[in-house]
Structure formats: structure tokens, C-alpha cells
C-alpha positions in Angstrom: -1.6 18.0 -21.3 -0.2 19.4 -17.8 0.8 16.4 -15.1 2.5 16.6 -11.8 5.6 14.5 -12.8 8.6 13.3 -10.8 12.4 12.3 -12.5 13.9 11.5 -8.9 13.4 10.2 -5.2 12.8 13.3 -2.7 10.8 15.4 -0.8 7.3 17.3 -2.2 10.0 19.5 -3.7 11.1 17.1 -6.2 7.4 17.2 -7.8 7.2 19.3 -11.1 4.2 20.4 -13.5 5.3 19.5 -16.9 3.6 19.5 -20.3 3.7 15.8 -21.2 2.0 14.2 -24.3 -2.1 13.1 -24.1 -2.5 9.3 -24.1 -4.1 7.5 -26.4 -6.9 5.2 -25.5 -6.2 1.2 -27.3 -8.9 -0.9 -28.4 -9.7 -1.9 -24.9 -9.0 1.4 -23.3 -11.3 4.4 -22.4 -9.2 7.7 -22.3 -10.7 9.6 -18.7 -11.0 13.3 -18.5 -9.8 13.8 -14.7 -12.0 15.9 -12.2 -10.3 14.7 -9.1 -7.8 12.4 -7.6 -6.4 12.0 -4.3 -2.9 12.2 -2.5 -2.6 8.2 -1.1 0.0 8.0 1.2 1.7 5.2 -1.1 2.3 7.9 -3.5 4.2 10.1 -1.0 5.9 6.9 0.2 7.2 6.1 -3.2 8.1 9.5 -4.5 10.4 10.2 -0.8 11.3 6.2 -0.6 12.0 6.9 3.0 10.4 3.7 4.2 11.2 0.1 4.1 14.9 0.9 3.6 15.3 -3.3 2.7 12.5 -2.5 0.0 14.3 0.4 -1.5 15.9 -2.4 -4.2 13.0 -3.6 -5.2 11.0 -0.3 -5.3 13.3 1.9 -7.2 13.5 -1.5 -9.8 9.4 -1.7 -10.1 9.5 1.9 -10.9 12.3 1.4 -13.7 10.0 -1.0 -15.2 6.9 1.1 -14.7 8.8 4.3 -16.6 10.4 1.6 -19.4 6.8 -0.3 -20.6 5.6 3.6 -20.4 8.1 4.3 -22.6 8.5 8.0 -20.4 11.8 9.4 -18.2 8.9 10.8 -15.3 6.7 9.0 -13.4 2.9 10.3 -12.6 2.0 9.3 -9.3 -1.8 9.4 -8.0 -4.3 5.7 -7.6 -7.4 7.1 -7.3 -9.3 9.0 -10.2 -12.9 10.6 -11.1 -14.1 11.8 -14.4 -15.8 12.2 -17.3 -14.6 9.5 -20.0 -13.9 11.6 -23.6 -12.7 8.3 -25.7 -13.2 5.0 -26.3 -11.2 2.0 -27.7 -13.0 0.1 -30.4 -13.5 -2.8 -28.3 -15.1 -0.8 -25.4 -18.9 -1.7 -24.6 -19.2 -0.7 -20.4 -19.0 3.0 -21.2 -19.9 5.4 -23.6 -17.9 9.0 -24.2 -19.6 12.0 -21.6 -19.9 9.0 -18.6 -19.1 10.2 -15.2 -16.8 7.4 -13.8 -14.3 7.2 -10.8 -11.9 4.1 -10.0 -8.7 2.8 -9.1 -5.8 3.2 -11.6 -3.8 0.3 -9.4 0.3 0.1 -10.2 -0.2 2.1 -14.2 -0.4 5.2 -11.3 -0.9 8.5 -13.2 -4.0 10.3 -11.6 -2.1 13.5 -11.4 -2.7 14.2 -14.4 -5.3 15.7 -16.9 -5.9 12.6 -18.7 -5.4 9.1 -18.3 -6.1 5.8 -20.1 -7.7 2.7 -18.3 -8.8 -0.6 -19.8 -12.3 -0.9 -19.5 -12.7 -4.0 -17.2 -12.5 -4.0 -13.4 -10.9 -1.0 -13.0 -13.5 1.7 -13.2 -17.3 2.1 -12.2 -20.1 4.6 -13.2 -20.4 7.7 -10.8 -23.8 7.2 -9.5 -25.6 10.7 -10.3 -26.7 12.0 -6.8 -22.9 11.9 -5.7 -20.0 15.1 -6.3 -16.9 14.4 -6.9 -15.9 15.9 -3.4 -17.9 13.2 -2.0 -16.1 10.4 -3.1 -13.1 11.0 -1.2 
């Protein structure tokens, strides 16, 4: 799959589209075909780290954590996600695979992206039917 991926600390420039590999959803996880996302300014402010210079220990160690438990050298920014979910883990019972959803992905990140897996509780909600996915955001 295609993501917008970042390997250091810059400006918009530092941004690259990458082939990276398709998650896989766990048992708890639904895997979410993404529509559309949104550029949060957190995301800008931890790709550039030009704020909260005292933070910038703490920030650049989160994010080492973040890329290690991912297992991945790049980190996929992006909070905010709508789609259509395509799998689900075994344990899954909120949603079903063709349900228009949209949701918060919280500090996993990784709405610029194609796909992305979620756990299925708290996170996401069914897209009510009347709205577009322009209209969320």
C-alpha cells in the first residue's frame, strides 16, 4: 500500500510517498479502507518539532517508541480517519466488512495512509448515511 511516511524531523519537504506493507487486522482489530483524513496541526508540529523546544526530549523519545512497538524505520502521521472497513479480527462484533466508519486513530497515528488497523472499541463510529466524507471535516 502507498503512505505519506517521514524518516526525519523537517519541513513539508521531509514528507515522502513510499510503498510500505498492508497491515493486518488482530483478533480485536478491523482493518479500514481510508477515504479521507485530515492535516491536524499536531501532525505538522511533530513532523517540523519546531515548538516546545523543552519538549523536543520527550517528543523525539515517544516517537522512538511509537516507530519500535511498530516495528517500522518511518512514521505515518494523520489522527483523523473515514472509510469503509474491508476486515475484521475474529473477535470483532461492532462492525461488519463494507461499513462506512470515521474516527480518531489517537497516538498509533497513521491516517496518511491507504489502510490502517484500529481496535474495534472506542475508537471508531458508524458514518451515519446522509453525511459525505467532505462533510465530516
Amino acid at each position: 500500500m502507498k503512505a505519506i511516511v517521514y524518516t526525519k524531523y523537517g519541513p513539508p519537504d521531509v514528507l515522502q510517498l513510499e510503498e510500505v506493507p498492508k497491515p493486518v487486522p488482530g483478533d480485536d482489530e478491523v482493518l479500514v479502507k481510508i477515504y479521507a483524513t485530515t492535516v491536524f496541526a499536531a501532525d505538522c508540529e511533530l513532523r517540523g518539532l519546531t515548538r516546545w523546544v523543552m519538549l523536543r526530549p520527550l517528543v523525539r523519545l515517544a516517537v522512538r517508541i511509537i516507530k519500535r512497538r511498530k516495528k517500522q524505520r518511518y512514521l505515518i502521521l494523520g489522527q483523523e480517519v473515514a472509510g469503509e472497513i474491508e476486515a475484521v479480527g475474529k473477535e470483532v462484533t461492532r462492525f461488519r466488512e463494507g461499513d462506512q466508519v470515521f474516527g480518531w486513530t489517537g497516538l498509533r497515528m497513521g491516517s496518511y495512509a491507504e489502510y490502517i488497523c484500529l481496535p474495534e472499541k472506542g475508537i471508531l463510529a458508524i458514518k451515519p448515511p446522509n453525511l459525505t466524507y467532505e462533510a465530516l471535516w
